[in-house]
C-alpha positions, 0 to 999 in steps of 0.5 A: 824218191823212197828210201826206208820212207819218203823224201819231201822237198825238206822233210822226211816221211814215215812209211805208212807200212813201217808205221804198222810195224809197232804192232806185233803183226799177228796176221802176217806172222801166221802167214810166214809160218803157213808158208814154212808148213801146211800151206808150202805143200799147197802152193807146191801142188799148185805150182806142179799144175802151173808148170805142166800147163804153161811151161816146162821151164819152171820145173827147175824152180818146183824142183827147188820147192819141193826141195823145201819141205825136206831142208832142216836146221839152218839150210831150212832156215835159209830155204823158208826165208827164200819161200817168203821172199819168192812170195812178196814178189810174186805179188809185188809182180803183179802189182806192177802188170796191173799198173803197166795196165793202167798206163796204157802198156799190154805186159806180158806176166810171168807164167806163174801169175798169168791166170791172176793178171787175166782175172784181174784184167777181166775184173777191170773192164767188167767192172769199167774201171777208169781210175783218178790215180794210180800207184799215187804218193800219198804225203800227210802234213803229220808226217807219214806218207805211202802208195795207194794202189787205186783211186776209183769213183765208184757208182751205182752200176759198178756196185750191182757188177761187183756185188758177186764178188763181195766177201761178207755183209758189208755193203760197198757205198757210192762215191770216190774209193781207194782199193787196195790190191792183195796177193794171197793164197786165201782169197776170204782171208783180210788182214786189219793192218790193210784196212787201216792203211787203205784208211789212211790214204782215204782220210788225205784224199777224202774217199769215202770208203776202201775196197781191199780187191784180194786175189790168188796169184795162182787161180785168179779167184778174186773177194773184194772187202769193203773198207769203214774208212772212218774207223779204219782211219781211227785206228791208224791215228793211234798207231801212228801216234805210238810210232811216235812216241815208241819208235819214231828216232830223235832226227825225225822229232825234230824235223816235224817240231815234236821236240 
């Protein structure tokens, strides 16, 4: 059960997520504020070609959108704020068909993301996919916990299929990895704070590397990152003990013998 954490059967966890909050998150900050200027006329434009596609029912909703790029003071406030959320659930849509996928279901995604969940689709049989865990609770005996979105094996033959869709030099290594699926407009865009969680859930699990799989919710464009899980897992470690020692409250001190 997750609520503002984890619950284990005596003790309660951290979030992994809300761990990396101690830091002042440049990456998703600028992310929120290319939302609310240039970047709000892009999606708007690629939404206008999802809807005179797929379906005539969302105009009401570009209509709204548009309607964002005039809205100021408070009322512009609100309506970027409602851009942000409309965003982080998109993606949180299509983690969830991706996962209905894996469980052996056929979902039906929303319009707006179609494109993105067939490539993520075409992804996952071109690559031979078949997953050690999915959406698995990840619990650490220091106390943080979170969800990694995919357990994988990966071999030789899956290496030679992905490597067109490899962003940068790194080379993806055999053996059991954990990928993480991101949601973007900016496909060639990684953040840190998604490798350094990848790290934590492959330093519990003995992966040896991560994979951030990036995809555009609107095209279906899709770069794949791989993860140093090791350096990765060292900066996590940091910022977790920081957590602890800046942020973390007095109850949860003592439930983990820290005070």
């Amino acid at each position: 059960m997750r609520k503002n954490g984890y619950y284990g059967e005596d003790k309660h966890y951290v979030s992994v997520t809300k761990v990396l909050k101690v830091l002042a998150k440049e990456g998703i900050e600028n992310w929120k504020i290319d939302i609310a200027t240039k970047g709000a006329v892009h999606n708007v434009l690629l939404e206008l070609n999802q809807v005179l596609r797929n379906s005539p029912e969302l105009v009401k909703g570009f209509i709204h959108r548009t309607d964002l790029l005039t809205s100021s003071g408070d009322q512009g406030r609100l309506a970027l704020q409602k851009e942000f959320e409309s965003a982080t659930g998109l993606g949180t849509e299509l983690h969830n068909t991706i996962q209905s996928l894996f469980n052996g279901s056929n979902p039906t995604p929303n319009k707006i993301i179609e494109r993105a969940f067939n490539s993520v689709k075409d992804f996952i049989e071109k690559m031979g996919i078949k997953p050690e865990g999915v959406e698995k609770t990840i619990q650490s005996e220091d106390g943080w916990a979170g969800t990694l979105d995919l357990l994988q094996n990966v071999d030789a033959k899956m290496i030679r299929k992905m490597m067109t869709y490899v962003y940068g030099k790194t080379e993806i290594q055999e053996g059991l990895t954990v990928c993480d699926w991101k949601t973007t407009k900016n496909v060639k865009q990684f953040y840190d704070e998604s490798a350094w969680q990848i790290s934590a859930y492959a330093k519990k699990v003995g992966a040896t590397q991560g994979l951030i799989i990036n995809v555009n919710k609107l095209t279906g464009e899709i770069k794949v990152k791989p993860v140093d899980v090791v350096k990765g897992y060292e900066k996590f470690d940091s910022i977790f003990n920081a957590w602890k020692m800046c942020k973390a409250p007095q109850w949860w001190k003592k439930e983990w013998g820290l005070m």
